[in-house]
C-alpha positions in Angstrom: 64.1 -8.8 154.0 60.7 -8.3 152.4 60.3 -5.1 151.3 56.6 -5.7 150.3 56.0 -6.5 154.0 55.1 -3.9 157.0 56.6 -5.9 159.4 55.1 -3.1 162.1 51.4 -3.7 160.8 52.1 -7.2 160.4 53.2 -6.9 164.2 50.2 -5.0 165.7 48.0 -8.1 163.5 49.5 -10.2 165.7 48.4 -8.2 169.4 45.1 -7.2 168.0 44.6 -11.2 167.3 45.4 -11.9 170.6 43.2 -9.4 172.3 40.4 -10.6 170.0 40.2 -14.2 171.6 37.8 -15.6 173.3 39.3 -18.7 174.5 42.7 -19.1 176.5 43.4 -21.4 174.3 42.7 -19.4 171.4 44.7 -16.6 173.1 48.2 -18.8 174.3 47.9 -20.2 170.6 48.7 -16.6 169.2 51.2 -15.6 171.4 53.0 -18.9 170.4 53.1 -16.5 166.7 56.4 -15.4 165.9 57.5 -13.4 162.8 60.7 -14.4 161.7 62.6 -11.5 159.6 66.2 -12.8 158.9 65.2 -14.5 156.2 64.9 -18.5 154.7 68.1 -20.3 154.8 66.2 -23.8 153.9 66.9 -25.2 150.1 64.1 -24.1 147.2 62.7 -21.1 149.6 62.4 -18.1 149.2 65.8 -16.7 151.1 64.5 -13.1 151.4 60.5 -14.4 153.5 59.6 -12.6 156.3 57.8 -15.4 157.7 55.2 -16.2 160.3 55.2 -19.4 162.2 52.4 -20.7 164.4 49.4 -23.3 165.0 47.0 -22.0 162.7 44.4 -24.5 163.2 41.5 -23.5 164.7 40.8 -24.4 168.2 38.2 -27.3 168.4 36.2 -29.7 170.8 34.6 -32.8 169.8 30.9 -32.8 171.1 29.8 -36.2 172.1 26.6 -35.8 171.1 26.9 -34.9 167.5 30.1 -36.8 167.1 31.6 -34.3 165.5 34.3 -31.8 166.2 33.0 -28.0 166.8 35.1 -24.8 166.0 35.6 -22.7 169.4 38.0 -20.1 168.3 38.7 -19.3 164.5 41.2 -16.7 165.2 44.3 -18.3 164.1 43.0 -19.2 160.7 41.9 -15.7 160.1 44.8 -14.2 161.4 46.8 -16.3 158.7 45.2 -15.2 155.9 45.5 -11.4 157.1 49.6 -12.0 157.5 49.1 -13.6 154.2 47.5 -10.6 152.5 50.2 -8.5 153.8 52.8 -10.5 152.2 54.2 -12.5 155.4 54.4 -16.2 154.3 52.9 -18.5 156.9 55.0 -21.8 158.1 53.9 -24.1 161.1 55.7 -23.6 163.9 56.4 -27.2 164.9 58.1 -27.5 161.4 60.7 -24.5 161.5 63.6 -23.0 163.7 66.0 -20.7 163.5 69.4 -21.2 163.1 71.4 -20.0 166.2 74.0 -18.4 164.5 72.6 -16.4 161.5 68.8 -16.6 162.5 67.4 -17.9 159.3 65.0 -20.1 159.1 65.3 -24.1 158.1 62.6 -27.0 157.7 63.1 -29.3 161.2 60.0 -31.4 159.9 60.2 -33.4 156.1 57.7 -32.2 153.5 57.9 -34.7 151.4 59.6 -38.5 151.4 62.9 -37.1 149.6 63.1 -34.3 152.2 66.4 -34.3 154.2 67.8 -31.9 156.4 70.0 -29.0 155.7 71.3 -28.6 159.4 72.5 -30.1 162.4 71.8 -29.8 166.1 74.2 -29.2 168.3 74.5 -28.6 172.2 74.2 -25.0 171.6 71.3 -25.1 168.9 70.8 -25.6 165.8 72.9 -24.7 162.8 71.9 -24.5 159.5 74.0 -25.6 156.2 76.0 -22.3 155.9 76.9 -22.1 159.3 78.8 -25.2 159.6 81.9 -26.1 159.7 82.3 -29.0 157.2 85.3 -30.7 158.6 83.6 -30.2 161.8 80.7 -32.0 161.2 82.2 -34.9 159.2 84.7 -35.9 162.0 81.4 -35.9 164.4 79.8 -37.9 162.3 82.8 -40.7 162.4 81.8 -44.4 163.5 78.6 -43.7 164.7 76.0 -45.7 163.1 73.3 -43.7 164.0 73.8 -40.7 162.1 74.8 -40.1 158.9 75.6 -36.7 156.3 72.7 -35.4 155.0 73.9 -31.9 154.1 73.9 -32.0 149.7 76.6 -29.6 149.9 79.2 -30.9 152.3 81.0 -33.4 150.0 83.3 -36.2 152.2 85.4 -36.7 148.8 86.8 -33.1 149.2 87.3 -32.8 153.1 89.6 -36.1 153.1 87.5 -39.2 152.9 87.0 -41.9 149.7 83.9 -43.5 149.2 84.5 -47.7 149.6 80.4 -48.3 148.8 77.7 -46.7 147.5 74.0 -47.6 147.2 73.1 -49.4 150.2 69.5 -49.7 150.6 67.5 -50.2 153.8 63.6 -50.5 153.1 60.5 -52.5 153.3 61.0 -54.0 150.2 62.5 -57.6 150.0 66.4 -57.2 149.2 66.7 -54.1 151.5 68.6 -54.9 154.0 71.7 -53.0 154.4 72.4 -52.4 158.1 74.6 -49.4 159.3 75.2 -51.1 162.3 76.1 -54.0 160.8 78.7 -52.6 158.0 80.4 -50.6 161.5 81.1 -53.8 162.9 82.3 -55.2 159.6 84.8 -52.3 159.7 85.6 -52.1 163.2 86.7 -55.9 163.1 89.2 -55.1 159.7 90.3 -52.2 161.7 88.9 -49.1 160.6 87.6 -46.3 162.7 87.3 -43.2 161.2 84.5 -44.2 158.8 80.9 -42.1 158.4 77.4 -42.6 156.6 76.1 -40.5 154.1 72.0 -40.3 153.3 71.8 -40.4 149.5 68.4 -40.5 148.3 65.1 -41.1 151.0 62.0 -42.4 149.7 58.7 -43.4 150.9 59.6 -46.7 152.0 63.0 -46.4 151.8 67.0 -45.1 152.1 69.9 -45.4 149.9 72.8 -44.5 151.5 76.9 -44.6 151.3 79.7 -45.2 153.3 83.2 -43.4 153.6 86.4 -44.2 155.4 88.8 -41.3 156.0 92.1 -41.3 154.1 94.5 -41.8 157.1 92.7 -45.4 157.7 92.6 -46.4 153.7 95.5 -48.3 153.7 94.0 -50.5 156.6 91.0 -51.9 154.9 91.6 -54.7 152.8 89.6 -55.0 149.7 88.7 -58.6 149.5 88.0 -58.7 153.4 85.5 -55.7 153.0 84.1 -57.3 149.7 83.4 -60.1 152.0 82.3 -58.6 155.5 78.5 -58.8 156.4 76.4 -55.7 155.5 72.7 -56.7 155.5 70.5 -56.8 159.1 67.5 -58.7 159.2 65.3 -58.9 156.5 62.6 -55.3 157.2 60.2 -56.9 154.8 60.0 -60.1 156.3 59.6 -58.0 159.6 56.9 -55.8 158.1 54.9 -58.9 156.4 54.9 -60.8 160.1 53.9 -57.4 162.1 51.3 -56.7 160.1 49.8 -60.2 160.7 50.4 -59.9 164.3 48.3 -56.2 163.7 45.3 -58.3 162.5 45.5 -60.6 164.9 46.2 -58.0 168.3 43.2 -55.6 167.0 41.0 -58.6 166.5 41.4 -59.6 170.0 39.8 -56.3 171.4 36.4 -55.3 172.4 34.2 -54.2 170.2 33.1 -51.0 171.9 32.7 -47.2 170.9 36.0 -45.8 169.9 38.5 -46.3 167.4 41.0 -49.6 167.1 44.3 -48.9 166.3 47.7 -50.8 165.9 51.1 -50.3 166.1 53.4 -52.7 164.2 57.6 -52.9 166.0 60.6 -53.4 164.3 60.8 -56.5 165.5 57.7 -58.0 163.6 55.6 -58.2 166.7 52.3 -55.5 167.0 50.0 -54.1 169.9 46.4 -52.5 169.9 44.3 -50.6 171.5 41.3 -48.8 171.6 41.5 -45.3 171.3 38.3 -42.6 171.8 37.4 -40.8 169.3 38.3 -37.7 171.1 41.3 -38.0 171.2 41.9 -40.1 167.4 40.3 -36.6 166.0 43.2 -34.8 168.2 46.2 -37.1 166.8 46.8 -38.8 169.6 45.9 -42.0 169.0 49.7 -43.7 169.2 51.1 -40.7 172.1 
């Protein structure tokens, strides 16, 4: 813990912040505050924070008659930068939970495109890196496409898997094509099972990844049949190139009218458009 933090006055901050608003709003989004003093279990952090998480925007409405959106409460903000003069480092809450067995705190939401995360949910929670059980969480993680290690220190190598490939790449640029679900099946048909994914590198637009076969199934995949096998999906940048066409072409075909246009390309190449008021674009909510 902090010892530069009165986690008492930071604490009463908190009520007096909530008995200060005006707004229900304003009030609901303080009591959503939550001071967090177990510390920071999340790589490059600080480990011994006390941290506050919250929405510390400031409540707004958008005023149709200006067109623009108007502060109605400003107590979140300011409360902020008090906890922040005491010392308490301030987090959003829709970005951080605690981990359900030690109660430290992890990043749920990426800050930045190499950003991947140290923990894994569970049916109980979530658990961060230090909590888990390595063996655990590898054999969950077996022939199942969908998910993949992401933890930097959980090696497969040492818990009883070989890596067969490395650098896979699945992106938007021409050449990325490497399917999971694709190199599953290709395994699955030479008789392998036990195989799991591993997140390498993540970038803006795209993934490198690896794949691992435990060592009890080595001796069933054949070299030059997995050399061979199919690994690559359809092509995402030929998918991207024709759904961004198909933007143009959807938004095009709207009414002009007051609000905002906005498109939505699919994995599938294909796109859909809409017009979205302004109201609610200023609120983020233009693809909910």
């Amino acid at each position: 813990m902090d010892s530069h933090v009165n986690v008492k006055r930071a604490l009463r901050a908190i009520e007096a912040a909530a008995a200060s608003c005006k707004t229900r709003e304003g009030r609901n989004r303080i009591e959503e505050v939550q001071l967090h003093t177990a510390g920071v279990v999340e790589p490059g952090y600080d480990s011994d924070a006390i941290v506050a998480t919250g929405n510390w925007n400031d409540c707004t409405r958008y005023n149709r008659e200006t067109r623009q959106s108007e502060t109605i409460e400003d107590v979140p903000s300011r409360l902020g930068s008090v906890l922040e003069k005491m010392g308490v480092t301030i987090e959003w809450l829709d970005e951080w939970d605690a981990c359900g067995e030690c109660s430290r705190l992890v990043r749920t939401r990426a800050d930045s495109y190499s950003w991947k995360p140290s923990y894994v949910s569970t049916d109980s929670g979530l658990v961060c890196f230090e909590c888990i059980d390595p063996a655990e969480h590898l054999e969950s993680l077996e022939g199942n496409p969908r998910t993949a290690n992401t933890i930097e220190t959980i090696d497969p190598a040492q818990h009883g898997y070989t890596l067969i490939q490395g650098d896979f790449e699945h992106g938007f640029h021409p050449g990325q094509d490497a399917d999971p679900k694709v190199i599953a099946d290709s395994l699955r048909k030479l008789g392998v099972c036990r195989f799991l994914f591993q997140i390498d590198r993540n970038g803006q637009f795209d993934t490198r990844f690896s794949v691992y076969v435990h060592n009890d199934e080595l001796p069933e995949l054949d070299p030059a049949a997995w050399k061979a096998a199919p690994k690559d999906g359809p092509s995402v940048a030929e998918a991207m190139e024709r759904g961004l066409k198909a933007a143009t072409v959807a938004a095009s075909q709207l009414a002009d009218g007051e609000g905002v246009k906005v498109a939505t390309v699919h994995a599938d190449g294909t796109a859909t458009a809409k017009l979205v008021s302004p109201e609610d674009f200023i609120a983020g909510k233009a693809l909910s």
